[in-house]
Every structure is written in structure tokens, then in C-alpha cells.
C-alpha positions in Angstrom: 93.2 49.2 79.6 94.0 45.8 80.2 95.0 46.7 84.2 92.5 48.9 85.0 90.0 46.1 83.8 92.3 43.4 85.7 92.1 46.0 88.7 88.5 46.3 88.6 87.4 42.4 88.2 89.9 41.6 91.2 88.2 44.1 93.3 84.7 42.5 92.7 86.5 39.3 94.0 87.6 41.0 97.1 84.7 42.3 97.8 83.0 38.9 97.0 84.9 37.4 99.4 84.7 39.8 102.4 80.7 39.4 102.2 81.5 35.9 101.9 83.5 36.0 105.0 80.9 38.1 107.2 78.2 35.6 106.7 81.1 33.9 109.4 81.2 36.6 111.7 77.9 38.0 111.4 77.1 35.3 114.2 79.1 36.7 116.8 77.4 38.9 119.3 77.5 42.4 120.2 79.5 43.3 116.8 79.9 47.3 116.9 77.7 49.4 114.8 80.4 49.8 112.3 80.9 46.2 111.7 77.1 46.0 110.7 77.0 49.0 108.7 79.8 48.5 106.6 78.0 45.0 106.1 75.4 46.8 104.8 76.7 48.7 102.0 79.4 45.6 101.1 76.3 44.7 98.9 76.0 48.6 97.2 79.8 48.8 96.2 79.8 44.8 94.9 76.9 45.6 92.5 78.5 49.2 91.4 81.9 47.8 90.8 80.2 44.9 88.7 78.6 47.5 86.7 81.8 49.4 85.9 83.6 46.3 85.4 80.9 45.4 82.7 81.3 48.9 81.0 85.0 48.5 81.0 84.6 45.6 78.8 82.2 46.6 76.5 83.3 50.6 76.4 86.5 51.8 74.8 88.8 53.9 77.0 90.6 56.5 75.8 94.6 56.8 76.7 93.9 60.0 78.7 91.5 58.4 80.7 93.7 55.7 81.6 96.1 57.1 84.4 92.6 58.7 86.3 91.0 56.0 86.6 94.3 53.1 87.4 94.8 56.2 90.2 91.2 55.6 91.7 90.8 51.6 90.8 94.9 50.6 92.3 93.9 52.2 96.0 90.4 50.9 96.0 91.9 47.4 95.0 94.2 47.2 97.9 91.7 48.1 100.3 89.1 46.0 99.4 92.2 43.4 100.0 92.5 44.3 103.2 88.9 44.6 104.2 89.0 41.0 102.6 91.5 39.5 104.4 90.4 41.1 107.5 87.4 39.4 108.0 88.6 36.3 107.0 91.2 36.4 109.2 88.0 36.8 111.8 86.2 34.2 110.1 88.8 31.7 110.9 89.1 32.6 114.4 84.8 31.8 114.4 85.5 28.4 112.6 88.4 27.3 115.0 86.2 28.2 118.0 83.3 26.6 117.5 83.0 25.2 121.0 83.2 28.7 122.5 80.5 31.8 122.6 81.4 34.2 120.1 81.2 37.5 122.0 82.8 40.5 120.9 85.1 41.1 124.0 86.8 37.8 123.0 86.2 38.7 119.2 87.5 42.3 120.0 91.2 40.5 120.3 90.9 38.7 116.6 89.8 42.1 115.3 92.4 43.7 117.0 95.2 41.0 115.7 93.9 41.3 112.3 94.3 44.8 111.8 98.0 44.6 112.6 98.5 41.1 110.3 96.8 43.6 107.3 98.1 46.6 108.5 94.9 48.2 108.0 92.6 50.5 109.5 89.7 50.1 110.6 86.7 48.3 108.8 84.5 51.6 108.3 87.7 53.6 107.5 88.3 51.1 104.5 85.0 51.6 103.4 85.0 54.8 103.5 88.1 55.4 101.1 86.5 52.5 99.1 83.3 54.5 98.6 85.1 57.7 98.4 87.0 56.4 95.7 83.9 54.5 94.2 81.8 58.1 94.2 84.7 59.4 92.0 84.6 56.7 89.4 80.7 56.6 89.1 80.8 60.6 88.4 82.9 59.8 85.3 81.0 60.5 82.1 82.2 56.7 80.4 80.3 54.4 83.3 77.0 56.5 83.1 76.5 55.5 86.4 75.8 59.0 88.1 72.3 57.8 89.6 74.3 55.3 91.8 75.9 58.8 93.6 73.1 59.3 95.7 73.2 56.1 97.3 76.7 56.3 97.8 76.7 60.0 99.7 73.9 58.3 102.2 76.6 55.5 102.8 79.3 58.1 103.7 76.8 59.5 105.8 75.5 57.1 107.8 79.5 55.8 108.2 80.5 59.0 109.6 77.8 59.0 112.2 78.9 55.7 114.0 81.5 55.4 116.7 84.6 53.9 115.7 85.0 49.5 116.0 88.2 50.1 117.9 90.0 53.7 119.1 93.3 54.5 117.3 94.5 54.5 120.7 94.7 50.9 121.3 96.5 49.7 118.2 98.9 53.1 118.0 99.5 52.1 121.9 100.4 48.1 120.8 98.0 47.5 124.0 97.2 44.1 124.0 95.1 43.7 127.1 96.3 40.1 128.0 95.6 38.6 131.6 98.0 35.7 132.6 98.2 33.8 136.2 101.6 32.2 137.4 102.0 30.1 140.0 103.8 31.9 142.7 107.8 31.4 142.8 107.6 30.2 139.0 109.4 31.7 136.4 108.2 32.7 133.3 108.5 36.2 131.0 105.7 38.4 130.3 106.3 39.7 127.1 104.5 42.9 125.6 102.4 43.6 128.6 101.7 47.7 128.0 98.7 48.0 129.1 97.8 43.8 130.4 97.3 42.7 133.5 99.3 39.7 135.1 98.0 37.7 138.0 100.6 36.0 140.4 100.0 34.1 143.8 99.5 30.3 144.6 96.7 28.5 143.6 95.0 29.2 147.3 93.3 32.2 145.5 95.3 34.8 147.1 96.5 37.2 144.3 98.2 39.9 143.4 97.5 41.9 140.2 99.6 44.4 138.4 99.2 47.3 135.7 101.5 48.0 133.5 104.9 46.8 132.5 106.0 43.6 134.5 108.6 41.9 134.9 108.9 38.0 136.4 111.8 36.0 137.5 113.8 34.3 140.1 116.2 36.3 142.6 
């Protein structure tokens, strides 16, 4: 009892925390659809999970019910985590570039680097398992929380109707769509560049630029 309750109470933090943290990034421009709808529904699943964590308190829990629900409230604590960490991880980037415009091409890379720091997926895919998970719990007899269902199914289905923040493609890739200019007969080591683009020539403007793989050095 006492870790599902634990579970539950540090997922309402998380999930504190990442609507705390979007308030951050909310002010960047151009954010995909998927950043702004899961946005939306941070609010639905904060309130829910408040709700079950108040009826864990005050509701006895039977031993049998135990392992079902530490199997739902475990997963949907760790991604809340991530989701968390995620956008503050983003938030910091906003904070730290506050002389700069906050566009989501330049934004795009903090997302990007975030995902593989977490090791998540994708913002809308966490909240998808987290509402998935959070339909489950609500459908238990114990919370009496069934009415909350509907509006959870409408979130599932307005997530599944938005195009993806970033394709799998371009963190299963490890492309990092870097651009770098070196002066011409320097040395230097381009390190990671699948899918970058590297700029060399002197500083007279004339340029070469190069796809792919590339390698720099002296003869």
C-alpha cells in the first residue's frame, strides 16, 4: 500500500513539474501540434492522479489489488519522469538563451538532445502510455472515478490524430543536423556528422559544402 501511494504522490509531482516547466517553453514559437496538445491534457491527468491519490489515502486496499495497481502506477511513474525532465531540460535551454529568438528549428535540437539524455520517446507517446495507463486505473471499482473515462478516450483521440514532434527516423539515425565552417587548410575533426553538413573554404566566401560523413585533416 505504502508504494503504490508513494508511487502515486510522486507522479502528481512529476506531472506538477512538467506543467511547471512548459509555462518555459510554451514561449517558443512554432512548437508542433503535439507539444501543445499534450499541454493540454497535462492539466486532465494532474487532477485525475490527485483524485486517486486522495482515495488511496482514505480507501483501504485490499492485498489482491495491490500487484494491479503497483503494475499500472510503477510505468506511469517513470514516464511522467521523463516527460518531466524532458521539458525541463527544454526549459533550461529557454532560460540560458534569453538573448536569442526561440524558434522551434533552433528548439527542434534541445528537443532532439533531450530525448536521448531521458532516453524517451516522444512527448505525445509518453502521454499516451500515461493516459493509457491512467484509463485503466480510473476503470477500477475502488477510485469510483469511471466518469473521468470519457474525457480521457477524447485525449487518446485527439493524440492519435497529430503528426508526430520528431520522426523516429532522426533519433534511430543519431542524425544530428549540425553545420560547421573551417577555415580552409585548418585542421580540425568533425565528429558524428551522419547526416550534417560541413562548410570549408577561406573566409572570401568561396565554399564548399558536403553531405554526409566527412572527414578533415592535413596531408
Amino acid at each position: 500500500m505504502q508504494k503504490v501511494h508513494a508511487c502515486t504522490s510522486a507522479t502528481v509531482g512529476f506531472i506538477g513539474a512538467a506543467i511547471s516547466s512548459y509555462n518555459v517553453i510554451r514561449e517558443i514559437k512554432e512548437l508542433p501540434e503535439a507539444f501543445k496538445e499534450v499541454e493540454r491534457q497535462l492539466p486532465l491527468v494532474h487532477n485525475i492522479l490527485i483524485n486517486i491519490e486522495q482515495r488511496l489515502a482514505s480507501s483501504p486496499i485490499t492485498d489482491a489489488d495491490k500487484p494491479m495497481l503497483q503494475e499500472l502506477i510503477v510505468p506511469c511513474q517513470n514516464d511522467a519522469k521523463a516527460l518531466k525532465e524532458i521539458f525541463e531540460r527544454m526549459a533550461k535551454k529557454c532560460v540560458e538563451d534569453q538573448n536569442g529568438t526561440k524558434t522551434w528549428p533552433k528548439a527542434r535540437a534541445w528537443y532532439r538532445e533531450a530525448l536521448r539524455g531521458v532516453k524517451a520517446h516522444q512527448v505525445e507517446s509518453l502521454m499516451k502510455t500515461i493516459l493509457d495507463r491512467v484509463q485503466l486505473l480510473v476503470s477500477e471499482k475502488i477510485f469510483n472515478l469511471h466518469d473521468d473515462s470519457v474525457q480521457i478516450k477524447e485525449a487518446l483521440q485527439k493524440l492519435s490524430e497529430i503528426d508526430a514532434s520528431l520522426e523516429d527516423s532522426e533519433l534511430e539515425m543519431g542524425a544530428i543536423h549540425a553545420q560547421q565552417t573551417i577555415q580552409d587548410q585548418a585542421t580540425g575533426t568533425q565528429v558524428n556528422s551522419s547526416g550534417g553538413v560541413v562548410n570549408t573554404g577561406p573566409h572570401s566566401g568561396n565554399t564548399n559544402t558536403y553531405n554526409g560523413p566527412v572527414t578533415i585533416g592535413t596531408n
